[in-house]
C-alpha positions, 0 to 999 in steps of 0.5 A, spaced: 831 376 913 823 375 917 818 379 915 811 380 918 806 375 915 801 369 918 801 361 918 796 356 918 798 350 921 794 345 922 787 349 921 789 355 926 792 361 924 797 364 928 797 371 926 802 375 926 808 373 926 815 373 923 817 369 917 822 367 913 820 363 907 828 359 904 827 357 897 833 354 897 831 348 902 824 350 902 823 351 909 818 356 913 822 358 919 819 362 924 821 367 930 818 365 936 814 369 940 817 369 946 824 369 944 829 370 940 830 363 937 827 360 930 824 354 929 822 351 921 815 349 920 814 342 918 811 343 911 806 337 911 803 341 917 803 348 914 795 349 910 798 357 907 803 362 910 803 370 908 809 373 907 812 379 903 805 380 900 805 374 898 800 367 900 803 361 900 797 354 900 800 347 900 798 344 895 797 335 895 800 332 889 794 329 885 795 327 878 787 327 877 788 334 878 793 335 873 798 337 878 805 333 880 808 337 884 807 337 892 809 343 895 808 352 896 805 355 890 803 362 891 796 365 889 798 370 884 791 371 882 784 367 885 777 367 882 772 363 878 780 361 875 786 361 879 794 363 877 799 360 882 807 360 882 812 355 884 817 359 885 824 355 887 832 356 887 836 351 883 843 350 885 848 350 880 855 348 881 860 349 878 866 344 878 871 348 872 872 353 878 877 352 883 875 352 889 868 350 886 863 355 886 855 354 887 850 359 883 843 359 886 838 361 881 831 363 880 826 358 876 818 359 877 814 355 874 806 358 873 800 354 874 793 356 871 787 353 874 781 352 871 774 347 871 778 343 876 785 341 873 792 345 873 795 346 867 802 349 867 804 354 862 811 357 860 810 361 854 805 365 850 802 360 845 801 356 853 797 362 855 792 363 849 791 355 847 789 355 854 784 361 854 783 359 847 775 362 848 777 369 850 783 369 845 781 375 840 779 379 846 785 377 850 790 380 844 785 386 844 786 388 850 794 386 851 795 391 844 791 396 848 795 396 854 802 395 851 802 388 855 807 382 853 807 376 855 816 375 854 820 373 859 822 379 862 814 381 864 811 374 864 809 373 871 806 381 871 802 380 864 799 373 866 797 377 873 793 381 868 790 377 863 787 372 869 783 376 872 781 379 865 779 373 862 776 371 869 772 377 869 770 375 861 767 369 864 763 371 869 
């Protein structure tokens, strides 16, 4: 359902209102204020948009940069590095069921942005070849705190381990 959040669109922010944020056909839909009808954004106009205590920048795909994909990430962390998500819903059919059944699934992609390019990481040896210059500390810090980098705590663990590395450099 809507929550409450904010959007800037084309350089002005309309603060707050009601959102919905549609992984599944990637749509921003908002309450209009003065009545009770939805309208859904144009992306390519939509600069960030806060919902759920999430922010969301548009991004540009920009090969220089390293990035491929134009779209939403969320901005997990923010600093002299970045941690950022591509969050989406793949569909799924099922073509053995009759009638045929869709499965609608999550799949995030997480992005670390450092000195200027975006590197996708997807495991632990991603994570550690990246911020290979703080690696022995990293580790250190993971075993005292009884952080994995696993499937089940990859987004959580990665928060962590960002803004530690980041505040390692700085």
């Amino acid at each position: 359902g809507l929550s409450s959040g904010w959007v800037s669109y084309e350089g002005k922010k309309y603060d707050p209102l009601s959102l919905l944020h549609d992984l599944t056909r990637n749509e921003v839909v908002v309450l209009l204020p003065d009545s009770n009808s939805r309208a859904v954004l144009h992306n390519q106009f939509i600069d960030s948009f806060h919902v759920a205590g999430h922010t969301f920048i548009n991004l540009k795909e920009d090969h220089k940069q390293n990035l491929y994909n134009t779209g939403f990430y969320d901005l997990l962390y923010t600093g002299h590095v970045e941690l950022l998500a591509r969050r989406t819903k793949l569909m799924q059919e099922d073509l053995r069921d009759n009638p045929v059944t869709t499965d609608i699934f999550p799949k995030d992609f997480f992005y670390i942005h450092k000195q200027g390019l975006y590197y996708l990481v997807t495991n632990q040896k991603d994570v550690f070849r990246l911020l290979s210059d703080k690696k022995r500390e990293i580790k250190k810090m993971m075993r005292q705190q009884h952080l994995k980098l696993n499937r089940k705590t990859f987004e959580s663990t990665l928060v962590i381990v960002v803004a530690f590395y980041d505040h390692l450099i700085h």
